[in-house]
C-alpha atoms as an extended CHARMM CRD file, in Angstrom:
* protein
*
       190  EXT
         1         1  UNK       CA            -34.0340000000      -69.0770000000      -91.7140000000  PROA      1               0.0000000000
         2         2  UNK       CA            -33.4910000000      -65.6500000000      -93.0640000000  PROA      2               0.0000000000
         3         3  UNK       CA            -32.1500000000      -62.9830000000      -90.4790000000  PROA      3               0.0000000000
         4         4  UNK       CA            -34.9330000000      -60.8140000000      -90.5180000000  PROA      4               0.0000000000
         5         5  UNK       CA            -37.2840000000      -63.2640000000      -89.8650000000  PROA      5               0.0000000000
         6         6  UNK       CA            -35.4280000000      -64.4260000000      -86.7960000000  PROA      6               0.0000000000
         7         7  UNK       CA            -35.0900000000      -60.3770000000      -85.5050000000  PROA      7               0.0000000000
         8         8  UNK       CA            -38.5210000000      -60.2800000000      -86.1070000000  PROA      8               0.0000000000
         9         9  UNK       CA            -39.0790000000      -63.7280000000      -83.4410000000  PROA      9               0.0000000000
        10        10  UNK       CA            -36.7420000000      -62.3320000000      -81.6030000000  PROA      10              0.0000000000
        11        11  UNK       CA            -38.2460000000      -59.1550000000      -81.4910000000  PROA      11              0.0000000000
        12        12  UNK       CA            -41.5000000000      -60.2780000000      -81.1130000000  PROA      12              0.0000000000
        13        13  UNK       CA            -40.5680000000      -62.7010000000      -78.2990000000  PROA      13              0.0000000000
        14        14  UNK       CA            -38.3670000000      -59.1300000000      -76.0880000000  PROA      14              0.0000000000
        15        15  UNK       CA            -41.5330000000      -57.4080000000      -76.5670000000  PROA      15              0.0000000000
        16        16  UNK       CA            -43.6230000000      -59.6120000000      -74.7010000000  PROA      16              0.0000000000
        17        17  UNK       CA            -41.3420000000      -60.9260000000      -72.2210000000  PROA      17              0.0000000000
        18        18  UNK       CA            -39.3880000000      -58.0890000000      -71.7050000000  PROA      18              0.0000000000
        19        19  UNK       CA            -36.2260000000      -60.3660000000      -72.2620000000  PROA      19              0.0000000000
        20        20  UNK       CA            -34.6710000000      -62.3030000000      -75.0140000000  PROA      20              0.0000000000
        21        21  UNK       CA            -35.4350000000      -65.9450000000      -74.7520000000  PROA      21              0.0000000000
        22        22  UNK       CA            -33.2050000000      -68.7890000000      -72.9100000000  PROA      22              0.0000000000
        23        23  UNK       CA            -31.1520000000      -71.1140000000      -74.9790000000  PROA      23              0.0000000000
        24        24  UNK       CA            -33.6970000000      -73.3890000000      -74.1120000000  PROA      24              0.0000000000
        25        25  UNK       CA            -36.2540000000      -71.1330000000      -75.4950000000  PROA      25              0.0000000000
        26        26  UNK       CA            -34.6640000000      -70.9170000000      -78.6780000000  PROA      26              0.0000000000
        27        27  UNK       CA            -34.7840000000      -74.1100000000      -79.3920000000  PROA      27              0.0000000000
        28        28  UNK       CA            -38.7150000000      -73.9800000000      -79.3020000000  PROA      28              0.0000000000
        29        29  UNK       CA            -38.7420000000      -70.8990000000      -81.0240000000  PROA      29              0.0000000000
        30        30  UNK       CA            -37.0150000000      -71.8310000000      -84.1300000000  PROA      30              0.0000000000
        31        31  UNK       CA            -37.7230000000      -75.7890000000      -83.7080000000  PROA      31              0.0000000000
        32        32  UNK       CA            -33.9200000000      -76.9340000000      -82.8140000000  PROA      32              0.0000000000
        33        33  UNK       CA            -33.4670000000      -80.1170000000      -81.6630000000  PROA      33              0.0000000000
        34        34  UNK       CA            -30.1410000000      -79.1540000000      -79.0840000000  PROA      34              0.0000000000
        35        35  UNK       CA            -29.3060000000      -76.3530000000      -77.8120000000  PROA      35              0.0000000000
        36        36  UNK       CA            -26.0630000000      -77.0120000000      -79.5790000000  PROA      36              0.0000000000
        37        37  UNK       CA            -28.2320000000      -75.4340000000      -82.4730000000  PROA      37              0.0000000000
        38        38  UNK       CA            -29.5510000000      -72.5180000000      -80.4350000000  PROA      38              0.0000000000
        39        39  UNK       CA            -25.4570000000      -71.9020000000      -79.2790000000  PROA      39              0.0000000000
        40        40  UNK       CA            -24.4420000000      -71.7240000000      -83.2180000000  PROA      40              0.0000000000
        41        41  UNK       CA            -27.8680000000      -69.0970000000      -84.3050000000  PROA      41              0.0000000000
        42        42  UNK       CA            -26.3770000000      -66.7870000000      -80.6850000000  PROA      42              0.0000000000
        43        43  UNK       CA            -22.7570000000      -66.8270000000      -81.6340000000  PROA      43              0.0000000000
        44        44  UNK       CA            -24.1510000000      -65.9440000000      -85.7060000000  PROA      44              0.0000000000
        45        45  UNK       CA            -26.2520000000      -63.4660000000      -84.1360000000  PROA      45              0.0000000000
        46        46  UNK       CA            -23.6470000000      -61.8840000000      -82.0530000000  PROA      46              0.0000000000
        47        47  UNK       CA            -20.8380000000      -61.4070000000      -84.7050000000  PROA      47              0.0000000000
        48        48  UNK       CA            -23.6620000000      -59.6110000000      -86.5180000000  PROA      48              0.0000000000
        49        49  UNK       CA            -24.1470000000      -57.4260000000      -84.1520000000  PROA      49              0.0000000000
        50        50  UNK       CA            -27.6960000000      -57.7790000000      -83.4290000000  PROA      50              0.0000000000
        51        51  UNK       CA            -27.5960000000      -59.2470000000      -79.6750000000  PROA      51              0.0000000000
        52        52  UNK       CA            -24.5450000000      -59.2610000000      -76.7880000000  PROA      52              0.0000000000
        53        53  UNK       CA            -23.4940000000      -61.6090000000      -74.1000000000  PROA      53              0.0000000000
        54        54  UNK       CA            -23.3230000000      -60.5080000000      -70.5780000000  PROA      54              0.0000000000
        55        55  UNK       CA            -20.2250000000      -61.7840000000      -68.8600000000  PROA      55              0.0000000000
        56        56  UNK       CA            -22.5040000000      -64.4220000000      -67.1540000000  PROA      56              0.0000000000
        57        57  UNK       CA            -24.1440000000      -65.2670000000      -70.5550000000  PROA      57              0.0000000000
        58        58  UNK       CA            -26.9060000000      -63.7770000000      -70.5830000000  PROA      58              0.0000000000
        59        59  UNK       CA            -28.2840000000      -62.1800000000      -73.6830000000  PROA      59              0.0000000000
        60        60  UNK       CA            -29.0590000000      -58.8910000000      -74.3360000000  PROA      60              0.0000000000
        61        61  UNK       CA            -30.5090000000      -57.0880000000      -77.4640000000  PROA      61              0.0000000000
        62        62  UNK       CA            -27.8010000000      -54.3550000000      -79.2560000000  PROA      62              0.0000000000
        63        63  UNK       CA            -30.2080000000      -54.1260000000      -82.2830000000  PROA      63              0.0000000000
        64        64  UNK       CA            -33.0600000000      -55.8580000000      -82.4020000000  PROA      64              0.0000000000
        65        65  UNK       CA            -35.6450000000      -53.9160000000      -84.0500000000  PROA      65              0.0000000000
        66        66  UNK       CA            -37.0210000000      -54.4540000000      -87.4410000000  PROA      66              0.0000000000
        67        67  UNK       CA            -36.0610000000      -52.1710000000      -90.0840000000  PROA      67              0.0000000000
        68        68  UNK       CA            -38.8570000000      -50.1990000000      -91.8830000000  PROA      68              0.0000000000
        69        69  UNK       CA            -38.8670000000      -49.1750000000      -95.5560000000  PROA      69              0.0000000000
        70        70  UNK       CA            -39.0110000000      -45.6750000000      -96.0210000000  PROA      70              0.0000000000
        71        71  UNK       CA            -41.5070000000      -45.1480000000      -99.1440000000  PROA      71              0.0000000000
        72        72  UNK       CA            -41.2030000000      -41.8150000000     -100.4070000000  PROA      72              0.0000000000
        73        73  UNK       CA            -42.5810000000      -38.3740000000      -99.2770000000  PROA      73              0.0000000000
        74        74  UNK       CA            -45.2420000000      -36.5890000000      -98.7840000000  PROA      74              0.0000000000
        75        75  UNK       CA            -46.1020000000      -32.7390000000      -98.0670000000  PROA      75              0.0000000000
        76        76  UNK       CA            -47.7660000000      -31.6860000000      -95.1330000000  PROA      76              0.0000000000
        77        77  UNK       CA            -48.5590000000      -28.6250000000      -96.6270000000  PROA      77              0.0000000000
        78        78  UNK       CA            -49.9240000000      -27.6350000000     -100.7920000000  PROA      78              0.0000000000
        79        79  UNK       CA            -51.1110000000      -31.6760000000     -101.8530000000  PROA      79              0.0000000000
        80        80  UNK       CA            -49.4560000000      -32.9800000000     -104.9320000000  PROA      80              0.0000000000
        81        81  UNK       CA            -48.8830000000      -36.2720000000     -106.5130000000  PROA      81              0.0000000000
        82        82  UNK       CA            -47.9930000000      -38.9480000000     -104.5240000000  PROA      82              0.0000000000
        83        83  UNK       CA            -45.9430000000      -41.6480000000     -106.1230000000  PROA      83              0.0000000000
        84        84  UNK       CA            -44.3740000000      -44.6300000000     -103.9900000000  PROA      84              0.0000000000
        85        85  UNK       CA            -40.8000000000      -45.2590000000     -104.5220000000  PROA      85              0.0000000000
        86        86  UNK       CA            -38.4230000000      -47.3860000000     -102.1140000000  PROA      86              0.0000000000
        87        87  UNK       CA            -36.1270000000      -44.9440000000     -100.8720000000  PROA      87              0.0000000000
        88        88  UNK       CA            -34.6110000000      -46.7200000000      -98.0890000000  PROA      88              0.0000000000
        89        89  UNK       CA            -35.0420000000      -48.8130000000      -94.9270000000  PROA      89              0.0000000000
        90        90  UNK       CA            -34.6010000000      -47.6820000000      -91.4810000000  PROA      90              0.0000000000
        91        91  UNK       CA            -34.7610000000      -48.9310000000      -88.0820000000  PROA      91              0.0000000000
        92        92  UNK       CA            -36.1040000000      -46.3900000000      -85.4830000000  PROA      92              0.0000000000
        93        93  UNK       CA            -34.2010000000      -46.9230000000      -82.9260000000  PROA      93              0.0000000000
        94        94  UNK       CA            -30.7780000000      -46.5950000000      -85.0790000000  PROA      94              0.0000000000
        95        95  UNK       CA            -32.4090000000      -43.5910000000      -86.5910000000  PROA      95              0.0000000000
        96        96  UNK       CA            -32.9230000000      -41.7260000000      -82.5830000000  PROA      96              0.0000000000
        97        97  UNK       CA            -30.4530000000      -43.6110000000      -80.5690000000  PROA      97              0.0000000000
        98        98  UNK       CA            -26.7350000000      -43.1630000000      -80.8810000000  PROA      98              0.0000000000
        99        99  UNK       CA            -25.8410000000      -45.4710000000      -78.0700000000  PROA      99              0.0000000000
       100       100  UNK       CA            -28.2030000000      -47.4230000000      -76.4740000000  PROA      100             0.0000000000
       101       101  UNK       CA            -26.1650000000      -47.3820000000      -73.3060000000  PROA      101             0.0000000000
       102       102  UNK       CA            -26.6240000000      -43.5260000000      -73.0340000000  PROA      102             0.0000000000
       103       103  UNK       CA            -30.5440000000      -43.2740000000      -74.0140000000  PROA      103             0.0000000000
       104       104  UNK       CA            -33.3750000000      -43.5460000000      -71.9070000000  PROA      104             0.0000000000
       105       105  UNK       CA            -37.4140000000      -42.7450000000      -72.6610000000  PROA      105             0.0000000000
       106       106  UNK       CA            -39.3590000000      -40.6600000000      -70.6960000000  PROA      106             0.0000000000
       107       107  UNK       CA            -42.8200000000      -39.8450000000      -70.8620000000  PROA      107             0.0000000000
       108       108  UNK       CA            -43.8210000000      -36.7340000000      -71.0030000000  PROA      108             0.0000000000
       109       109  UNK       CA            -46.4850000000      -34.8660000000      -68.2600000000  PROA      109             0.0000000000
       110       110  UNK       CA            -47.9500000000      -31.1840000000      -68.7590000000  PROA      110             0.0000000000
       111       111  UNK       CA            -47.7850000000      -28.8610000000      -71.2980000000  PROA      111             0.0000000000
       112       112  UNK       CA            -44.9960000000      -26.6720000000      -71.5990000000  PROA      112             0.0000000000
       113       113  UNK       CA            -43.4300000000      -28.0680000000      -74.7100000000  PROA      113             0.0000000000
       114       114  UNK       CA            -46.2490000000      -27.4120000000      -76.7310000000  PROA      114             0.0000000000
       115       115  UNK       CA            -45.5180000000      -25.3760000000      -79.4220000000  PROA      115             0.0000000000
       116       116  UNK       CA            -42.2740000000      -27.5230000000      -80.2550000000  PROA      116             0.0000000000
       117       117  UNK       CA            -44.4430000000      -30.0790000000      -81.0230000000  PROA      117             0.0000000000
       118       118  UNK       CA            -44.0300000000      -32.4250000000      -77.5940000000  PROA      118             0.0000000000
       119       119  UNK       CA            -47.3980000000      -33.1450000000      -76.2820000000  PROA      119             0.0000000000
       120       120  UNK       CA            -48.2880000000      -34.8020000000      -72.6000000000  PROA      120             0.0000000000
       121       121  UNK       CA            -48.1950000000      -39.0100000000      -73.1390000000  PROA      121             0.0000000000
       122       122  UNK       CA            -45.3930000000      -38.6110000000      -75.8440000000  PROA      122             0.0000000000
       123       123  UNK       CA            -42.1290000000      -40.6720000000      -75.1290000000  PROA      123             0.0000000000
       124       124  UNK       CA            -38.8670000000      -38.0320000000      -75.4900000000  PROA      124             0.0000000000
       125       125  UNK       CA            -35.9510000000      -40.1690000000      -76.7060000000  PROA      125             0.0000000000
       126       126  UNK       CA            -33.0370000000      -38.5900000000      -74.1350000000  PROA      126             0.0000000000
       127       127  UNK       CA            -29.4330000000      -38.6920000000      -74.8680000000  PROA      127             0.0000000000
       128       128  UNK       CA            -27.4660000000      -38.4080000000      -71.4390000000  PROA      128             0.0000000000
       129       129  UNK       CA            -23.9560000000      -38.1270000000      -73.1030000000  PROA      129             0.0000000000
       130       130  UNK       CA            -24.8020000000      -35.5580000000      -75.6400000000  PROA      130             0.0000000000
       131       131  UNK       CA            -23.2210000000      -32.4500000000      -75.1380000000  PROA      131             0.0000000000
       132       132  UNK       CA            -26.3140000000      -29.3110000000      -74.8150000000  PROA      132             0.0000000000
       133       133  UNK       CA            -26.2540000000      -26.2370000000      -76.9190000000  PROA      133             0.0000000000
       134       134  UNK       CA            -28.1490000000      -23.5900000000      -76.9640000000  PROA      134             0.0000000000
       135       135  UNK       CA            -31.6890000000      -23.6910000000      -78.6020000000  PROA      135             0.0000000000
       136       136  UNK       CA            -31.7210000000      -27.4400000000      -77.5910000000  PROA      136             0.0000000000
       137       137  UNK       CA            -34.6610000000      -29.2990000000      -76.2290000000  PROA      137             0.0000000000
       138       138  UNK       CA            -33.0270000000      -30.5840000000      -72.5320000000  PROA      138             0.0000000000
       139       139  UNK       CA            -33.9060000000      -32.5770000000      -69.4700000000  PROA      139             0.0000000000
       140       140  UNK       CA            -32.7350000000      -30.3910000000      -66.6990000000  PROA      140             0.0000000000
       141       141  UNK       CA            -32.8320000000      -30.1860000000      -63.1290000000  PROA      141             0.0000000000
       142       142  UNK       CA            -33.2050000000      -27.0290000000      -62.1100000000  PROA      142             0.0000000000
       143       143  UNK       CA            -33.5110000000      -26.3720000000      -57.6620000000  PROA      143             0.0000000000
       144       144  UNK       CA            -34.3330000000      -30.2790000000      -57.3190000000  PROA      144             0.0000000000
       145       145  UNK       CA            -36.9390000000      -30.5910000000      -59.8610000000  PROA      145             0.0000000000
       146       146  UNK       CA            -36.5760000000      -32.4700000000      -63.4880000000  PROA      146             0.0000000000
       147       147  UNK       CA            -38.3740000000      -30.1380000000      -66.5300000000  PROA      147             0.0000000000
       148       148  UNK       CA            -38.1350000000      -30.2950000000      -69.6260000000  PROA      148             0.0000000000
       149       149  UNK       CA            -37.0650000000      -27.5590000000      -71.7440000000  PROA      149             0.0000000000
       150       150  UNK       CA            -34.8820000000      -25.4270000000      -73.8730000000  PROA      150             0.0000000000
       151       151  UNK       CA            -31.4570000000      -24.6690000000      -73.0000000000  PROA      151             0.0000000000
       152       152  UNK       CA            -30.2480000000      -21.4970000000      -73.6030000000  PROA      152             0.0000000000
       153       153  UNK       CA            -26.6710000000      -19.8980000000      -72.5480000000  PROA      153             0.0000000000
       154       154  UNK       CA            -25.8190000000      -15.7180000000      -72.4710000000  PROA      154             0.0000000000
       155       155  UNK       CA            -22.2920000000      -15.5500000000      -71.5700000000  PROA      155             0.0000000000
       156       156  UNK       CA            -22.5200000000      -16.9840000000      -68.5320000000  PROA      156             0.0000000000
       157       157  UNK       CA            -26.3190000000      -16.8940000000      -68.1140000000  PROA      157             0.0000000000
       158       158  UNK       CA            -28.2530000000      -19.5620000000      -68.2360000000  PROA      158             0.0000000000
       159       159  UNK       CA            -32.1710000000      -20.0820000000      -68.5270000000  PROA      159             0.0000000000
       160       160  UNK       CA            -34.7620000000      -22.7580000000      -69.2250000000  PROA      160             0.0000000000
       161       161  UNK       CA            -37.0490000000      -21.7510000000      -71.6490000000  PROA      161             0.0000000000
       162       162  UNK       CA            -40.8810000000      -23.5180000000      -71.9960000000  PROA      162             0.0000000000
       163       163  UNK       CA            -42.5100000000      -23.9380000000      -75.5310000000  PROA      163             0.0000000000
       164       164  UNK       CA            -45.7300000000      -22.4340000000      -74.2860000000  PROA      164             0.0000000000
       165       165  UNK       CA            -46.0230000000      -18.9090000000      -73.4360000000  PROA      165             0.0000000000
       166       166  UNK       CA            -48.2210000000      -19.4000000000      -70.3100000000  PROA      166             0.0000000000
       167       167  UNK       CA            -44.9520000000      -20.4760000000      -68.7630000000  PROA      167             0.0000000000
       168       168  UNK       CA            -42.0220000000      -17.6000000000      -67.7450000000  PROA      168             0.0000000000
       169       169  UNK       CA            -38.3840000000      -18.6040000000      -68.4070000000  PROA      169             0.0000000000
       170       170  UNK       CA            -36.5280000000      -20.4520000000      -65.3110000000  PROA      170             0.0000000000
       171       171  UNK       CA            -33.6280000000      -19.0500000000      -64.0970000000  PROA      171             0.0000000000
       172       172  UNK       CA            -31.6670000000      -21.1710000000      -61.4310000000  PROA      172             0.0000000000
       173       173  UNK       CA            -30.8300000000      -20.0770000000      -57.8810000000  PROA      173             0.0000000000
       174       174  UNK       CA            -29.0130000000      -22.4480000000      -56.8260000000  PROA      174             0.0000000000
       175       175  UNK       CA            -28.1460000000      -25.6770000000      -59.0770000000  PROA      175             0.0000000000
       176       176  UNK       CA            -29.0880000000      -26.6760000000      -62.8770000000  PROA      176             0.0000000000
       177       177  UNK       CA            -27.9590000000      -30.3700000000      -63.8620000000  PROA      177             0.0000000000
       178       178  UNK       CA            -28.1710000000      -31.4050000000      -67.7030000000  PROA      178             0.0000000000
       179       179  UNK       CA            -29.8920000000      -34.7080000000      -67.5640000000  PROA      179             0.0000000000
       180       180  UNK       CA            -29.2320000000      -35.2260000000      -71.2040000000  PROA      180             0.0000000000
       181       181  UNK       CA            -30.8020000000      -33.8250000000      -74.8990000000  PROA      181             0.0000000000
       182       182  UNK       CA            -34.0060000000      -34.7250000000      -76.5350000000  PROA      182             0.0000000000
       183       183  UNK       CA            -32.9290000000      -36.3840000000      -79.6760000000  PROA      183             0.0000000000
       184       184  UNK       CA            -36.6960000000      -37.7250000000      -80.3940000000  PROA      184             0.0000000000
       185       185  UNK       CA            -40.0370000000      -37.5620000000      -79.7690000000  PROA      185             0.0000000000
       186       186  UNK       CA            -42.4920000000      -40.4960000000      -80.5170000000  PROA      186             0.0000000000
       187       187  UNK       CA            -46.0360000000      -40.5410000000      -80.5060000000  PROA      187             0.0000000000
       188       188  UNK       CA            -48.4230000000      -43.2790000000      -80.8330000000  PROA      188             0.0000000000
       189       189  UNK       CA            -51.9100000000      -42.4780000000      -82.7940000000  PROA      189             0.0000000000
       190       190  UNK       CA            -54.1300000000      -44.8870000000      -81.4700000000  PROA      190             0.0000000000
């Protein structure tokens, strides 16, 4: 069995169990007849990097998702001439998350993020180890409450600044904690 086929089982199988599958499960998966078989496809699967092994042997996914072939471009503004070409192939989450250890998703409420393009229901892809700059998109808690926002530094000023001008710049009185960067935003079209 080809490797992408079995990330795509496995994949298939974490997305709607919300776990990777039992030795035991692995056989029936992929039709092993010992879970001698099911040991030999983990340990393959490990060295490739695709899954890990807890200390108590459980498994966990490092990089399961299926890559997806990038086609070509295409311009969002003046049409021309489309033409397909295989460019590349990509997997999403190696494309927004640097370490999966360090990234969380949160889904986003309101509408102060607007104009950068981050609308309520979107997922932000948060990085909590990368360092924040000014002009970045930030989770922040600012006073005891979590916002999202941009960060931006003067000397030793520092505000929160919305995307949406119904909303004045947030200054903090007493504590700001970084939470992390936004390195992504996903949206689902249904």
């Amino acid at each position: 069995m080809q490797t992408e086929e079995i990330r795509s089982c496995l994949w298939r199988f974490f997305r709607r169990e919300g776990r990777l599958p039992s030795y035991s499960e692995i056989c029936r998966l992929f039709g092993f007849a010992s879970k001698n078989a099911a040991s030999r496809l983990v340990d393959r699967l490990v060295e490739e990097g695709m899954i890990e092994k807890t200390e108590m042997g459980k498994l966990i996914p490092k990089q399961l998702s299926v890559p997806l072939r990038v086609l070509g471009t295409v311009a969002a503004g003046i049409p021309h001439d489309a033409e397909e070409q295989h460019f590349d192939t990509l997997s999403l989450d190696n494309f927004l998350v640097d370490d999966p250890f360090e990234t969380f998703l949160l889904r986003v409420t309101g509408d102060s993020m607007i104009d950068e393009g981050i609308k309520p229901g979107d997922l932000v892809v948060i990085d909590r180890k990368r360092k924040a700059h000014h002009g970045d998109v930030v989770l922040a808690q600012i006073d005891g409450a979590w916002t999202l926002k941009y960060f931006e530094k003067n000397g030793n000023e520092v505000r929160l600044v919305a995307a949406n001008t119904k909303y004045a710049p947030l200054y903090p009185k007493e504590e700001l904690i970084l939470g992390g960067v936004v390195n992504g935003v996903v949206r689902k079209y249904n």
